[in-house]
RODO-2510 file (C-alpha; in nm, 4 decimals, decimal comma):
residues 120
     n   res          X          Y          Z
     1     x     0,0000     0,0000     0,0000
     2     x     0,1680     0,3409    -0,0621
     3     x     0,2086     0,5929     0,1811
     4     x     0,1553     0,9882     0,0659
     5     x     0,2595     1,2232     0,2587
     6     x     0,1938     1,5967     0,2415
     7     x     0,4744     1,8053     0,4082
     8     x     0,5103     2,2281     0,5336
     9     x     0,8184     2,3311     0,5196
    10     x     0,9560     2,6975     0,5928
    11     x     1,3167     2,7716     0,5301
    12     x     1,5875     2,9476     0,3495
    13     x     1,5098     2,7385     0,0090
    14     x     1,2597     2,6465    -0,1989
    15     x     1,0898     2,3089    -0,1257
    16     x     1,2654     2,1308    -0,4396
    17     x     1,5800     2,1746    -0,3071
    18     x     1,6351     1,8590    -0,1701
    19     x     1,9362     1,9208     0,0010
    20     x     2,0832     1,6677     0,2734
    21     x     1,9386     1,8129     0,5720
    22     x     1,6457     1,9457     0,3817
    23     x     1,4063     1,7610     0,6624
    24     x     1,4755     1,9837     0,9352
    25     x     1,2664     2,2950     0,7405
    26     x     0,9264     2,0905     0,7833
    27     x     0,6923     2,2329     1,0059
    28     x     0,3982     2,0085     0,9509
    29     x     0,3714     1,6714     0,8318
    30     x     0,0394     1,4543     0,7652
    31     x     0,0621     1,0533     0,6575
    32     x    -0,2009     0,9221     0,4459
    33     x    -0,2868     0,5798     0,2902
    34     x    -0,5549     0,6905     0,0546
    35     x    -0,4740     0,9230    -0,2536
    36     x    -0,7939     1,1230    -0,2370
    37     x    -0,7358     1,2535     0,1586
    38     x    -0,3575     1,3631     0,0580
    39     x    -0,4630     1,5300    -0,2656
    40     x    -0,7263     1,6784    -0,0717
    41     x    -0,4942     1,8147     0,2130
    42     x    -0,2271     1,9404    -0,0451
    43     x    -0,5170     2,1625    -0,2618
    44     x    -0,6122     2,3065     0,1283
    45     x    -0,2454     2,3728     0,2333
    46     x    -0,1638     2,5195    -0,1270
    47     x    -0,4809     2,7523    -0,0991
    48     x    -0,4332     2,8957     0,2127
    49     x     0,0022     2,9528     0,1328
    50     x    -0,1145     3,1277    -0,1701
    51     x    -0,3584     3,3631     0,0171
    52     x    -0,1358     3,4229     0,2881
    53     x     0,2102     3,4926     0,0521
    54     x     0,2159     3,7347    -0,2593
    55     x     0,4415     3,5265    -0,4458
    56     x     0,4579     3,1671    -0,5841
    57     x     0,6127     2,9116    -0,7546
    58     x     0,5908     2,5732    -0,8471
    59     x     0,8131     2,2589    -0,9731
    60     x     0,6769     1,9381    -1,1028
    61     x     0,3174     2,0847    -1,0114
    62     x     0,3581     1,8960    -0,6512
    63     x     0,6313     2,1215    -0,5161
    64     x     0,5039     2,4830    -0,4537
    65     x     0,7324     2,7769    -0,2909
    66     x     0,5296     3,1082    -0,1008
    67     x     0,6800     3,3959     0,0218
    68     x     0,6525     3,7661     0,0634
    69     x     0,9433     3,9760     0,0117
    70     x     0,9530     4,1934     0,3530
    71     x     1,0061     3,7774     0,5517
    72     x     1,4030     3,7438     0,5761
    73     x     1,6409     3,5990     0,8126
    74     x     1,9863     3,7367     0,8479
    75     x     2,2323     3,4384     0,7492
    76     x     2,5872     3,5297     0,9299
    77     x     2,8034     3,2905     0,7310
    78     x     2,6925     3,5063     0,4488
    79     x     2,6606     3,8426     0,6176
    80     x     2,3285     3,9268     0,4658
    81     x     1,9458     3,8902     0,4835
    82     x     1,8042     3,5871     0,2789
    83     x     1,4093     3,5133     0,1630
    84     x     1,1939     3,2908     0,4099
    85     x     1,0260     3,0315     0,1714
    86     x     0,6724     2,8497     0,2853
    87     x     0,7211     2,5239     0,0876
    88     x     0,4124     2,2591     0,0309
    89     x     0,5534     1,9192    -0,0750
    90     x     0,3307     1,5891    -0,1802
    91     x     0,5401     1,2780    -0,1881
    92     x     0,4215     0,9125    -0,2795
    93     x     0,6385     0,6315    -0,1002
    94     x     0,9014     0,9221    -0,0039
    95     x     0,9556     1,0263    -0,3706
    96     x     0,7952     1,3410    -0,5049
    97     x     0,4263     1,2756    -0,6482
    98     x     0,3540     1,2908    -1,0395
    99     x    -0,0134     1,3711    -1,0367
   100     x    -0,1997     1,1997    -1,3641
   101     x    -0,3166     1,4720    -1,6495
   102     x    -0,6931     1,4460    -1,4322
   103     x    -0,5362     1,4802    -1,1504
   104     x    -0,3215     1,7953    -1,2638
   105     x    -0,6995     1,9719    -1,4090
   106     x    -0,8984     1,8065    -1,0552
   107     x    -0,6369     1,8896    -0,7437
   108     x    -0,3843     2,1671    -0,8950
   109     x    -0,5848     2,3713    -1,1518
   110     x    -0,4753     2,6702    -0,8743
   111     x    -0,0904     2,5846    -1,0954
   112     x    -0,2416     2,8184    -1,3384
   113     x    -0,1936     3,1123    -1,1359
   114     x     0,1540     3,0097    -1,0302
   115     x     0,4660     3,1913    -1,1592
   116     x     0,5874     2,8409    -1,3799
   117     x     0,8912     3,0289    -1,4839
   118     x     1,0467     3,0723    -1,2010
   119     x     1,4102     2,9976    -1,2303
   120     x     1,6014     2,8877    -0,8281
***
């Protein structure tokens, strides 16, 4: 049976930047068995980032990035202030999700608003 798993992270990157220690930016996890209650979850999560943050971004239409540009941190090793990112992540089995073309029109037709472009 797969697991899904929808994940909040907040952090200095964008959510698909999977870097080694990437794990200790989430803020919220939730564990499902059934497809339906994750994809559900994910569309509320993603609804309420994108009304609470001015700006977003999405990769591989499961891995959105929120922020507003006034939410820094000051990084010392770099001597500077650095963007806060709200990340939403929906992994399948621990790997990130590929949602089916229905899926993509059904649970993230909100993608359409998204900056796509973005470049990180």
């Amino acid at each position: 049976m797969a697991k899904f798993q929808v994940i909040v992270t907040k952090g200095e990157y964008e959510p698909w930047w999977f870097f080694e220690d990437w794990k200790k930016d989430i803020e919220l996890s939730f564990a499902y068995t059934e497809k339906s209650d994750a994809m559900s979850q994910y569309q509320v999560l993603a609804t309420e980032l994108m009304e609470n943050y001015p700006n977003s971004a999405v990769k591989k239409n499961v891995l959105l990035a929120t922020w507003s540009e006034d939410e820094t941190q000051y990084c010392e090793e770099c001597d500077d202030d650095i963007q806060t990112f709200h990340g939403l992540i929906l992994l399948v089995d621990e790997s990130v999700y590929e949602p089916t073309p229905d899926e993509l029109a059904t649970y993230f037709s909100f993608n359409k608003r998204l900056d796509l472009s973005k470049d990180a």
